[in-house]
N, C-alpha and C positions, 0 to 999 in steps of 0.2 A: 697595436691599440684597437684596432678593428677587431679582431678576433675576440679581445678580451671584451667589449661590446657585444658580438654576436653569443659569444657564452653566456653573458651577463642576461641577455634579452631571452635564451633559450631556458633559461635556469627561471626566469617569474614568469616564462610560460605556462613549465611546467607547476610551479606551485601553484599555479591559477586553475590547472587543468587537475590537479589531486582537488585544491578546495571546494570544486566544482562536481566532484565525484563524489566528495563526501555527503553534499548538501543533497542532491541526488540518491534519496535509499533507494529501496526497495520498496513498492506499494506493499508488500506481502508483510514486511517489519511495520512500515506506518501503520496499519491495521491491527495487526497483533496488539502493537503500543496500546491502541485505543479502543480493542475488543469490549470494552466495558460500556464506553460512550457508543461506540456503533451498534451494538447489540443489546444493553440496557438490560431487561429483565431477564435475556435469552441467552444470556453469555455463557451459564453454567451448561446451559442443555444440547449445546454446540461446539464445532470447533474448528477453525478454518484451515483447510487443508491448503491451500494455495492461491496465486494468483498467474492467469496466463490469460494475455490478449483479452486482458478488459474483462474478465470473467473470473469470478472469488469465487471459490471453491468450498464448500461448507458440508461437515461433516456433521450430522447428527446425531443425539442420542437415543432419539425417540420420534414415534409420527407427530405425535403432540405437538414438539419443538418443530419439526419441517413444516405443519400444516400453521404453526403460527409464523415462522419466518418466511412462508411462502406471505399469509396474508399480508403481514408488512412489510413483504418488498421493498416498497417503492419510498417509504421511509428510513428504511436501512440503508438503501442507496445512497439518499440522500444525505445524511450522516456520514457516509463514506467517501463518499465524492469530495463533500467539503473539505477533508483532510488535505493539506499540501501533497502534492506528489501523485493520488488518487484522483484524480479531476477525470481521467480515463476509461474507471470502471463504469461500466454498461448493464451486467448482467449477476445475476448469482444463481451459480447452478449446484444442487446438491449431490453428493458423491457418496 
């Protein structure tokens, strides 16, 4: 009876510990999702290559588009930040 308990208890662990994983992305997908909202006008002239250690990675097309998302940095961030999961990001560096 014990045992059949300890499995029992092992078994909604784990399905706690998948549910838990799933609600958990990736900041790098959370962004993607909302490339439109986070980047607004700029979404076509860009492209985000990654996300590593609080730092999005952003490819662009053109100077145009880096000298405007340098300008609005600190608005983009903020956009980005707000996303569940993204609370982390700090910086954006161009690649």
């Amino acid at each position: 009876q014990q045992t059949n308990k300890s499995l029992i208890e092992t078994l909604d662990e784990l399905n706690k510990i998948q549910s838990e994983g799933r609600a958990k992305r990736a900041a790098a997908d959370i962004i993607l999702e909302n490339w439109g909202q986070c980047m607004q006008s700029l979404k076509d002239k860009c492209a985000l290559q990654s996300v590593n250690n609080g730092v999005v990675f952003i490819a662009t097309f053109d100077a145009h588009a880096r000298q405007a998302i340098a300008f609005n940095q600190r608005k983009i961030l903020e956009r980005i930040t707000s996303l569940e999961g993204c609370r982390d990001i700090k910086r954006i560096r161009f690649v």
